[in-house]
C-alpha positions in Angstrom: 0.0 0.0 0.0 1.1 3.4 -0.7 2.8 5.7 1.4 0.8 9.0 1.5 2.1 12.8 2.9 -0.8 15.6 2.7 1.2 19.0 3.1 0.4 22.2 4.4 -3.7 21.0 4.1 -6.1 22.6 6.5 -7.4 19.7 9.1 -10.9 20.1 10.2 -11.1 17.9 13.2 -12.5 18.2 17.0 -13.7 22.1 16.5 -10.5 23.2 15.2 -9.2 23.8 11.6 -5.1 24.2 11.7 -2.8 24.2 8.8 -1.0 20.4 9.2 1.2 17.7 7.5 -0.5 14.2 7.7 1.3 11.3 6.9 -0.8 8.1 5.7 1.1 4.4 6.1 -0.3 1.4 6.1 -4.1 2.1 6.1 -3.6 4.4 8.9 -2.6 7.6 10.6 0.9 8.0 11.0 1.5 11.3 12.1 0.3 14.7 12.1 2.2 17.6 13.0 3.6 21.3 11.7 6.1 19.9 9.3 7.0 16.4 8.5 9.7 14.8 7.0 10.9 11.2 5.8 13.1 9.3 3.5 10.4 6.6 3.1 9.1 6.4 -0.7 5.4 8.5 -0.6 3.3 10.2 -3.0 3.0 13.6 -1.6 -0.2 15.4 -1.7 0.0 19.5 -1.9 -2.7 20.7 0.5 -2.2 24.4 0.3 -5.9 26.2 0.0 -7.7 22.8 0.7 -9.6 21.1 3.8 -9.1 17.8 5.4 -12.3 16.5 6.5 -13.0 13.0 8.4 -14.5 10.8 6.1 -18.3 10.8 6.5 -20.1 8.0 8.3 -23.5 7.7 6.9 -25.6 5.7 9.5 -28.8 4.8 7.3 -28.6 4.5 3.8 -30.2 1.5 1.5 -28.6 0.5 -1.0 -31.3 -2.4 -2.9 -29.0 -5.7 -2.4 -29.7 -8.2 -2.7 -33.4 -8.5 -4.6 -34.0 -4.6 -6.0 -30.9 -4.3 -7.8 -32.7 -2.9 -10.5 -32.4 0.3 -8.7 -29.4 0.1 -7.1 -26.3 -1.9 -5.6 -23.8 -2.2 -3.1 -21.2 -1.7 -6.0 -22.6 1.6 -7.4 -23.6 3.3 -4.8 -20.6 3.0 -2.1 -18.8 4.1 -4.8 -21.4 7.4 -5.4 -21.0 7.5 -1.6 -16.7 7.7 -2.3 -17.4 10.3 -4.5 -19.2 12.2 -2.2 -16.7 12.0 0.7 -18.7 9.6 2.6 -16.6 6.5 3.4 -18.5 4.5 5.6 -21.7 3.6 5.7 -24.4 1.5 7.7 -27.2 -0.1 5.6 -30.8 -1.0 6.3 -32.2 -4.3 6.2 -35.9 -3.6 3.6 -34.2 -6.0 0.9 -35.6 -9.3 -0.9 -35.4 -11.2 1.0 -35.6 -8.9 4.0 -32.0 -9.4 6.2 -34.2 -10.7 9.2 -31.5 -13.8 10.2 -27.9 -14.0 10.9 -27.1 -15.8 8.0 -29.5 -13.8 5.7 -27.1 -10.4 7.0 -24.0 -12.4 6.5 -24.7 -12.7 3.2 -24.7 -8.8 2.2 -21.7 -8.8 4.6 -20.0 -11.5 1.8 -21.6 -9.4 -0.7 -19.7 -5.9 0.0 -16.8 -7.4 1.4 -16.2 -8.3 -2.8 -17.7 -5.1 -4.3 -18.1 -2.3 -1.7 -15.4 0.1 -2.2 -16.5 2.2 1.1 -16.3 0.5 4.7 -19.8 -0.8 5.9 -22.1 -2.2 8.2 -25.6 -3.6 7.9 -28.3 -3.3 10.8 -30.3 -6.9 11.7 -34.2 -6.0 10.5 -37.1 -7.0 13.0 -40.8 -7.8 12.4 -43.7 -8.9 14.2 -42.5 -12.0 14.3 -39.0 -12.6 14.2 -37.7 -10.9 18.1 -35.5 -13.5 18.9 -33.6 -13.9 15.6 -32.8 -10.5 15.8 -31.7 -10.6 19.7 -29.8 -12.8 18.7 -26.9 -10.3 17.3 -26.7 -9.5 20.8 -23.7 -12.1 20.8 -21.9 -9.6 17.5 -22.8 -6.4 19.3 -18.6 -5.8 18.1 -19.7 -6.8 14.6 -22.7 -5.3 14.3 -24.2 -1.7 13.6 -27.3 -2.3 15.6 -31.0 -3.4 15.1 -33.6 -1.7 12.6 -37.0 -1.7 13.5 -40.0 0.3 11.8 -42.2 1.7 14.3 -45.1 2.7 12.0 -45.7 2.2 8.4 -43.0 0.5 5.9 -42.6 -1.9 3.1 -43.0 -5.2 3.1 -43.4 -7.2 6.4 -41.0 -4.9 8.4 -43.5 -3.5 10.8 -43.3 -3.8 14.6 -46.6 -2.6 15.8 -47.1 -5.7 18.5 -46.6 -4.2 22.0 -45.8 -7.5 23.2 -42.7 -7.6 20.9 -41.8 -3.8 21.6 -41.4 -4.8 24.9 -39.3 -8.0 24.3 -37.0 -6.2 22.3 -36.5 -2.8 24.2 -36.1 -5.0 27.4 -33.7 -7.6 26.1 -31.5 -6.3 22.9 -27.8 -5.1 24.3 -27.2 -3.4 21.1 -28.3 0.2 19.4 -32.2 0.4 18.5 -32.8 2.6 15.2 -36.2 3.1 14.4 -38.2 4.7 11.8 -41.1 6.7 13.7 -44.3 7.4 12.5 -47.9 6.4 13.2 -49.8 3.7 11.5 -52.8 4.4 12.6 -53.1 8.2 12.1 -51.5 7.7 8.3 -54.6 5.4 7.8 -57.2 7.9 8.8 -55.1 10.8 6.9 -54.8 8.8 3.7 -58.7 7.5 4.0 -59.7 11.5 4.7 -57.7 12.3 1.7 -59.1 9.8 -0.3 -62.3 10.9 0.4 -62.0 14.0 -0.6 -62.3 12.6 -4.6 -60.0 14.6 -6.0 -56.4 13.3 -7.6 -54.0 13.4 -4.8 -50.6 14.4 -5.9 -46.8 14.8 -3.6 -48.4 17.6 -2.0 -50.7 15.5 -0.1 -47.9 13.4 1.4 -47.1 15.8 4.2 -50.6 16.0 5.3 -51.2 12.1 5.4 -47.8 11.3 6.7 -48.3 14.9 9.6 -46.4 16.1 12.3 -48.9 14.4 14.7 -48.1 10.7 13.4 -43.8 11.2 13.4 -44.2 12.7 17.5 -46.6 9.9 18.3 -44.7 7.2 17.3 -41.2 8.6 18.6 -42.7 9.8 22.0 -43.6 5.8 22.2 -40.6 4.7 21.2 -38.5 6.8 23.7 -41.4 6.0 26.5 -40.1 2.5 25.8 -36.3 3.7 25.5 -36.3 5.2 29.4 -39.1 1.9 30.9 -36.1 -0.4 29.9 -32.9 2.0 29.8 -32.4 0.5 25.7 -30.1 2.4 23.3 -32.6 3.9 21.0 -31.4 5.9 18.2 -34.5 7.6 16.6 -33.6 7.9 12.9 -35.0 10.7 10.1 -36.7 13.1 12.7 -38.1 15.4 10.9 -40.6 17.5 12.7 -40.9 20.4 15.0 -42.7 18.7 17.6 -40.4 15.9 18.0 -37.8 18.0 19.3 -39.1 18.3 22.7 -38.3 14.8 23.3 -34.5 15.2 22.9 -32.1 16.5 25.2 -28.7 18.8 24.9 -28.1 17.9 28.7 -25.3 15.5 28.4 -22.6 15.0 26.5 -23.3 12.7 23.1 -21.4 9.6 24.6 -23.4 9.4 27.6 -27.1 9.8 26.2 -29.1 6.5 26.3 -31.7 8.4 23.5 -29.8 10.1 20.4 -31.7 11.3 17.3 -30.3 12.0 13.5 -31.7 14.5 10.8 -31.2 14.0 7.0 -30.0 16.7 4.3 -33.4 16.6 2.8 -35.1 17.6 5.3 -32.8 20.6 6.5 -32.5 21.8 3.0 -36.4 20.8 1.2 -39.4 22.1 2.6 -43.5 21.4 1.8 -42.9 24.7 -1.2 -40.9 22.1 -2.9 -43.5 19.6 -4.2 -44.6 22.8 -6.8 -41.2 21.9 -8.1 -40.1 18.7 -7.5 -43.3 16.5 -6.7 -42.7 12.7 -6.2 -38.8 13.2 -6.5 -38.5 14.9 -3.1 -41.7 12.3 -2.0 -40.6 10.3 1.1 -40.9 8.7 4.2 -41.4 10.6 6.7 -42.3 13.2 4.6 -40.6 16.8 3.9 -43.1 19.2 5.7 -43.9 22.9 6.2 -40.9 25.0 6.4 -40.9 26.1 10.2 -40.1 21.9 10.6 -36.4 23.1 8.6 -36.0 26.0 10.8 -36.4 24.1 13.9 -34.5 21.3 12.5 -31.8 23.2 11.8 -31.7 25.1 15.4 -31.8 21.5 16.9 -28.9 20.7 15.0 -26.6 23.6 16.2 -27.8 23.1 19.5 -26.9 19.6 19.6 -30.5 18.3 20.6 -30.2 15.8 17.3 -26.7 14.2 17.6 -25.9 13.7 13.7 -27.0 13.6 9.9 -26.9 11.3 7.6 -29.1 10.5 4.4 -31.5 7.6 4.6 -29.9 7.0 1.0 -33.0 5.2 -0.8 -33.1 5.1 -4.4 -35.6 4.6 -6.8 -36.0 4.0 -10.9 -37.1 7.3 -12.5 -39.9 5.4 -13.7 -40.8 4.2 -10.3 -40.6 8.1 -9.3 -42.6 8.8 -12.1 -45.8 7.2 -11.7 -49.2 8.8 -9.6 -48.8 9.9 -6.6 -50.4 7.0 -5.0 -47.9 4.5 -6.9 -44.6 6.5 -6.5 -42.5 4.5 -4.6 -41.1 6.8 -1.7 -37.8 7.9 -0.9 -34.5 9.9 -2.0 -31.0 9.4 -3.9 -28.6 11.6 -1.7 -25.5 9.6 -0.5 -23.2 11.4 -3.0 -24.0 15.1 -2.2 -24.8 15.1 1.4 -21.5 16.2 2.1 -21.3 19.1 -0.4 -24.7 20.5 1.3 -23.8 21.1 4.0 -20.4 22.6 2.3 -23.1 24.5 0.9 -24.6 25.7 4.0 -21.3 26.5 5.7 -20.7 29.0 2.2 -24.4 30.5 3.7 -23.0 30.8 7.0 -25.6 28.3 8.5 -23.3 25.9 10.0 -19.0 26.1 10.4 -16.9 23.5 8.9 -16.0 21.9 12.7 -19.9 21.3 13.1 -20.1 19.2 10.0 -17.4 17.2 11.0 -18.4 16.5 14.4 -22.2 15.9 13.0 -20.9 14.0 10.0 -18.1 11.9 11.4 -17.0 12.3 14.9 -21.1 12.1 16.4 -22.0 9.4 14.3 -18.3 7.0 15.5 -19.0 8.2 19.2 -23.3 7.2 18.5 -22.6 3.9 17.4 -19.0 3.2 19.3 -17.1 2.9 15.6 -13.9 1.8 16.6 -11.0 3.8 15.2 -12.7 6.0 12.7 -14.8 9.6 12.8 -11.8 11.4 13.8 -8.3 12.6 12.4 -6.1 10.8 14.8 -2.9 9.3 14.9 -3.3 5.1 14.9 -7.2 5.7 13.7 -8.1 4.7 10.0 -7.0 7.1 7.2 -10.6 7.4 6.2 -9.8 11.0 5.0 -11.7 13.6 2.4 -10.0 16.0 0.9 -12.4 19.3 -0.3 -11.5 21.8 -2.1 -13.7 25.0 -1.8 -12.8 27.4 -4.6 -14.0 24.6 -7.3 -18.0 24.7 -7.7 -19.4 21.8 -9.8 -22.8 21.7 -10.8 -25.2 18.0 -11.1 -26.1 16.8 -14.2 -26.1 13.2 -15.6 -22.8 12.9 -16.4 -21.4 13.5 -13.2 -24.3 11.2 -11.2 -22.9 8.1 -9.9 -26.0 6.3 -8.7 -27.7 3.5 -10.4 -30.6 5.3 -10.6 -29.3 8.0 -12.7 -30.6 11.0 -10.9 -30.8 13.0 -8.4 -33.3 15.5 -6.9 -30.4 18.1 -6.9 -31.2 18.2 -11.2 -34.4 20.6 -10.7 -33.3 22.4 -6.8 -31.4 25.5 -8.2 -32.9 28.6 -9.1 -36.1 28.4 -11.4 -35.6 24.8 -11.4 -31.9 24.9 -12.5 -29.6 22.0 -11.7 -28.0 23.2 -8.3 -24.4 24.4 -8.1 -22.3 23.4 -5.1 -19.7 25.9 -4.1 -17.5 23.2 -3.5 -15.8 20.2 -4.3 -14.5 16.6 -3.3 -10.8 16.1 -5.1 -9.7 12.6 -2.8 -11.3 9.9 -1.2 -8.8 7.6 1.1 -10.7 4.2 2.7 -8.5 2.7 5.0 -5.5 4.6 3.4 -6.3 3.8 0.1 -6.8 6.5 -2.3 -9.9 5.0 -3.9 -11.0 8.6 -5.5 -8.1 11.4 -7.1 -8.8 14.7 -8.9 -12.0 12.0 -10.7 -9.4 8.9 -10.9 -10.5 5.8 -9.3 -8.4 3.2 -7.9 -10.8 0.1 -7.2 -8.4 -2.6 -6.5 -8.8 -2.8 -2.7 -12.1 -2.9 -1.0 -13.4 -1.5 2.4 -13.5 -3.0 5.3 -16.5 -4.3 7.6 -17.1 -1.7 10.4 -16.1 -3.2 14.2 -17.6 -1.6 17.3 -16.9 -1.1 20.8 -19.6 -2.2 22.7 
C-alpha cells in the first residue's frame, strides 16, 4: 500500500481547523504535525488552500442488495458514496429477501466485502414476528451496527406494531435500536380523509397524510419505551418540529441513552418544494412545512439531534414517475450530502467543525465505531480531501448512482440544476486512495465496520 504525505492542508477535526502535514502508512494515521519529513518512498499530496475532512459515516442509507438491484447496488452506490466523501456507511435491512437472520445479514456482509469500495455495516431487521432472531446479534454487538425496527408504516413485512414484541426487544436487545417513527394508525385515517376528498392526490398531499402528529406519536412511544427499559434507541429521520421536545442537549453525546439523527433533505427541502419537484423529493417521513427546517436546523446547532446522515433510498425514475399513490417513496442523496452542508457552511448556517463533528465524529462516538470519525494518529486514514474554490454543478454525467438521478437536477434557481460551491478532489478508505482529482483506484475494497460495545 502506498505511502501517502498531505502537506500544508487545512485539518478540520475536533472544533478546530489548523494548517498540518499528515502522513498516511499502512491504512492508517501515522503522524500529524507542523512539518513532516521522511526518507520513506510516498506520494506527496500538496494541501495548500484545501480542507481535510473525516470521512463521512452515513448511518442509514439502502442501497437495494440483494433483490432490488434494478435500482441500485452495493457496488454503485458506495462508490457514489466515495465520490461524495462519505466512506463508511451503515445499511438497512428492507431488501428481498428482508435481512431478518444472521445468516440472511451475513450474506450482504460476503456481498460488499467483494464489491463495496466504502467501509460498511448492515443493521439486523425485526418484524412482528422474528424478536428473537434478531436478539440474537446480541452475541456480535462488536460486529454489528445495531437493530432496525420500523415503528409505523413500511414496506413489506417490516413493521413492529405488536406491544408484546416492543417490549421484548427494548427489554432484552444489548445493542443500538434505530427506528423509523411514525404512526400507522393516524396515516390510515389521513390517507382514508384524503381519499375521500375525490380529487387526484398528488406529492403535496404526502405531508398531510404522513403529519407532524403521526412522526411525534410514534417517537414519543418509542422513547417512553427507551427510558421503561434503559435501551439504546437511536431515533432515525426526525423530521418534525414537535419531535424535538423529546431530545435533550443535557449531556454529552457519549453518555445519552436516546440520540436522534436528521437527514439533508429535510434541512435543506421544505413542503414549497412539491410545486417543483413533486414525487422526486416524496418520502418517508415526509418533507413538511418549512418552520419543521427551521427548527431542525436550530436542533442541530444546538446539539438536541446528535448527527446527519441521508437515509440513501433510491428509486427507478420510472418508479418516481408514476401517480402519486404508486410512486415509490424515498431519496437518492448519499453522493451530495456532504457538499450540502459545504453549501450551507458558504451561507453561514453551520461552520466546517460542526459538520465534521455531526458527519463523522457524532456518528463513530453514536454507534461506538472503533477507530474512525476522527483525524487521529493510529485511527483509519478514512480521510476527504475538499477543495472550496471549485463549484461543480449536477447533471447526468457526473451522477454516480444506479438510478441515474438526483433530486439536486431541478433544486437550483427556477428549477436549474444546483451548483455546489465546493468540491470533493480525494477519497482515502482505510488509506487507500480510492477517489483522485476523478481517478478511481478500485483494487482494494473496504473493510466491515467493528464496534466497541
Amino acid at each position: 500500500m502506498q505511502i501517502y504525505l498531505l502537506k500544508n492542508i487545512q485539518v478540520v477535526n475536533e472544533g478546530k481547523t489548523e494548517t498540518k502535514d499528515v502522513l498516511i502508512k499502512n491504512g492508517r494515521i501515522e503522524k500529524i504535525d507542523n512539518r513532516i519529513n521522511t526518507t520513506e518512498k510516498i506520494t506527496e499530496i500538496n494541501g495548500e488552500g484545501k480542507f481535510l475532512f473525516p470521512g463521512v459515516i452515513d448511518d442509514q442509507v439502502h442501497f437495494r442488495e440483494p433483490g432490488l438491484t434494478h435500482k441500485a447496488n452495493i457496488y454503485t452506490e458506495a462508490k457514489a458514496a466515495v465520490a461524495g466523501g462519505v466512506t463508511s456507511f451503515m445499511e438497512m435491512p428492507n431488501t428481498v429477501p428482508p435481512a431478518f437472520t444472521l445468516d440472511l445479514l451475513e450474506d450482504k456482509y460476503n456481498i460488499a466485502a467483494q464489491t463495496s469500495l466504502a467501509n460498511y455495516s448492515f443493521y439486523i431487521g425485526t418484524n412482528n414476528t422474528n424478536a428473537a432472531d434478531a436478539l440474537s446479534a446480541n452475541a456480535f454487538k462488536d460486529r454489528i451496527c445495531g437493530i432496525k425496527m420500523f415503528m409505523g408504516s413500511s414496506t413489506g413485512n417490516l413493521l413492529v406494531d405488536n406491544p408484546l414484541v416492543l417490549e421484548k426487544i427494548f427489554s432484552e436487545s444489548e445493542m443500538l435500536i434505530a427506528t423509523h417513527c411514525e404512526d400507522e394508525k393516524i396515516i390510515k385515517a389521513n390517507m382514508q380523509k384524503a381519499l375521500d376528498s375525490g380529487r387526484e392526490l398528488t406529492a403535496a398531499d404526502h405531508p398531510v397524510i404522513r403529519n407532524e402528529e403521526a412522526c411525534f406519536e410514534s417517537s414519543f412511544y418509542a422513547v417512553q419505551l427507551a427510558k421503561k427499559h434503559n435501551a439504546r434507541l437511536h431515533i432515525l429521520h426526525i423530521s418534525t418540529e414537535k419531535e424535538l421536545q423529546l431530545f435533550s442537549n443535557m449531556l454529552p453525546l457519549k453518555e445519552k441513552r436516546i440520540t436522534a439523527e436528521v437527514c439533508v433533505h429535510h434541512l435543506h427541502f421544505t413542503a414549497d418544494d412539491y410545486t417543483q419537484q413533486g414525487n422526486f423529493i416524496k418520502c418517508n417521513p415526509a418533507i413538511k412545512a418549512a418552520p419543521n427546517k427551521e427548527a431542525l436546523w436550530k436542533a442541530l446547532l444546538d446539539d438536541r439531534l446528535d448527527v446527519i446522515a441521508t437515509d440513501h433510498a433510491p428509486h427507478t425514475f420510472e418508479e418516481k414517475n408514476e401517480p402519486y399513490l404508486k410512486a415509490h417513496a424515498g431519496l437518492p442523496l448519499v453522493q451530495h450530502s456532504l457538499p450540502l452542508m459545504l453549501y450551507y457552511h458558504s451561507q453561514g448556517k453551520i461552520s466546517l467543525e460542526k459538520i465534521a463533528e455531526k458527519m463523522s465524529h457524532a456518528v463513530a462516538d453514536c454507534f461506538s465505531v472503533k477507530e474512525r470519525g476522527y483525524i487521529r494518529e493510529g485511527y483509519f486514514a478514512d480521510l476527504v480531501i475538499v477543495d472550496t474554490r471549485t463549484p461543480f454543478t449536477v447533471g447526468k454525467e457526473n451522477i454516480l448512482y444506479k438510478c441515474g438521478w438526483s433530486p439536486f437536477e431541478k433544486a437550483g434557481e427556477n428549477g436549474s440544476a444546483f451548483r455546489f460551491p465546493t468540491s470533493i478532489t480525494h477519497t482515502f478508505v482505510n488509506g487507500h486512495l480510492v477517489y483522485g482529482n476523478g481517478q478511481w483506484d478500485e483494487s482494494i475494497k473496504g473493510e466491515r465496520l467493528l464496534f466497541e460495545r
